[in-house]
N, C-alpha and C positions, 0 to 999 in steps of 0.2 A: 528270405530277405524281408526289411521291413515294408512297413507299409507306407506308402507315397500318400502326400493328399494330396489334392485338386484346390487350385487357386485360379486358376485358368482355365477352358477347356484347355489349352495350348501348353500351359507351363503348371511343371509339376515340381516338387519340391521336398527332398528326403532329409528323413530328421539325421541321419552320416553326414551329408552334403555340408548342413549348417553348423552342427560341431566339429567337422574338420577344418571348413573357413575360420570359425573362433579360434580353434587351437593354434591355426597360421598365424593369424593376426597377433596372438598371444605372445605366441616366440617370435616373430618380427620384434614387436618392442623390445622385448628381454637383452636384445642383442644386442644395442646401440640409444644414444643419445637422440633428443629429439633437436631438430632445429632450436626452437626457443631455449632450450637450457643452454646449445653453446654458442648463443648469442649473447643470454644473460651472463654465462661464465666471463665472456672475451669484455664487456662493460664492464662486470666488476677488477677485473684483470686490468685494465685499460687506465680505471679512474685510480687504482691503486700503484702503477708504476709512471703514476702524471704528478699523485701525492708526493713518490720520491723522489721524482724529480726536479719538483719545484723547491722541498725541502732541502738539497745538496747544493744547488745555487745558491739558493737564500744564505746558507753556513759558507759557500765560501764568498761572497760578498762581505759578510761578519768578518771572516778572516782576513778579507782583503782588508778593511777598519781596522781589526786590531791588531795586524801587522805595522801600518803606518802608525798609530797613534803612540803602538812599541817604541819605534824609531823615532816620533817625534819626544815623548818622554826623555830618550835617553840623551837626546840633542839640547834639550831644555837643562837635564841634570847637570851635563856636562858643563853646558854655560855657567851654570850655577857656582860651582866650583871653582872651577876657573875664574871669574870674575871675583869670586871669594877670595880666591890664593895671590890676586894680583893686587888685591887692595892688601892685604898685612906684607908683600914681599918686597911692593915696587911704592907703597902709599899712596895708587894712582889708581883711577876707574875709567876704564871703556868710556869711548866715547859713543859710542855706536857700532851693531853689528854691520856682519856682510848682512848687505838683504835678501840675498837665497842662499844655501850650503844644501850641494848636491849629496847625497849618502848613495853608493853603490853598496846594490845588494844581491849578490848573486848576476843572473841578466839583467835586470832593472837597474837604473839609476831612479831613485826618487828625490824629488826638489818640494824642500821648503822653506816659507818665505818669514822670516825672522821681525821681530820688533822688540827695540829694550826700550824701558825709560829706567830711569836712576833720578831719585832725587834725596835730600838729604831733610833727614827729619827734623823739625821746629824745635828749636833749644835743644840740643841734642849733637853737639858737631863731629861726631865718631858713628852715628848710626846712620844708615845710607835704607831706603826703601826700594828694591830691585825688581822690575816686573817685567817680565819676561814671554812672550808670544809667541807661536808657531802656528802655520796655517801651511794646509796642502791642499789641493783639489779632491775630489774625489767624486764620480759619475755625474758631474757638471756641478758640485756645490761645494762649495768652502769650507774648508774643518778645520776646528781651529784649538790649540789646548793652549792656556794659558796656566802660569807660575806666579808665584809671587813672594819673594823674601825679603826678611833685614839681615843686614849683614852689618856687620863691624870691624871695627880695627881697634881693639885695643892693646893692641902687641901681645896676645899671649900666642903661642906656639901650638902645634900639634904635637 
């Protein structure tokens, strides 16, 4: 056997004793994660599925915008038109829209709120200046897309 020294009268201490403690302690670690790493894991884990969360909202908010301003576009166009085909067919222009025109789309009905002016250009008695407005609400504030055209009537056809 080896040899023991003396540190105490009382406590003695073999050089087996102290390299088998090491070697325990060694494979403990080996085995497993320490608290701090999967604490720092579950932080970075944490701030990166808060990243995409916030990023998925943010786009569909954008989506909720470019969904309506879609529909409002296409509410504008259509006025557009129409008040174009009414001047060469009937020689007569709007006097004023409805002030809201509901659009269902899908579950939703969405409402927005219209403005024309029409005025007719200086020296000019066939060309008309057409300006055209739509506004909807959107998470408490006012959106709004405006048009603006001339239009005429000189009898030619499509």
């Amino acid at each position: 056997f080896p040899k023991a020294r003396t540190l105490h009268p009382k406590m003695t201490i073999s050089r087996i004793g102290i390299e088998k403690s090491h070697q325990r302690m060694k494979s403990e670690n080996k085995n497993g994660f320490t608290f701090i790493e999967v604490m720092v894991t579950l932080i970075i884990l944490s701030v990166g599925i808060v990243g995409i969360f916030k990023t998925f909202l943010s786009s569909l908010d954008r989506m909720k915008y470019l969904t309506n301003r879609l529909y409002a576009s296409m509410i504008l166009d259509n006025h557009m038109v129409s008040i174009e085909r009414m001047l060469r067919a009937y020689k007569a222009l709007p006097t004023d829209l409805e002030p809201w025109e509901g659009m269902e789309t899908g579950l939703k009905e969405r409402n927005h709120k219209q403005k024309m002016n029409i005025r007719q250009i200086d020296d000019l008695n066939d060309i008309f200046q057409l300006d055209l407005s739509i506004s909807w609400m959107e998470r408490g504030h006012e959106m709004r897309l405006q048009r603006s055209a001339y239009i005429c009537d000189f009898g030619f056809a499509y």
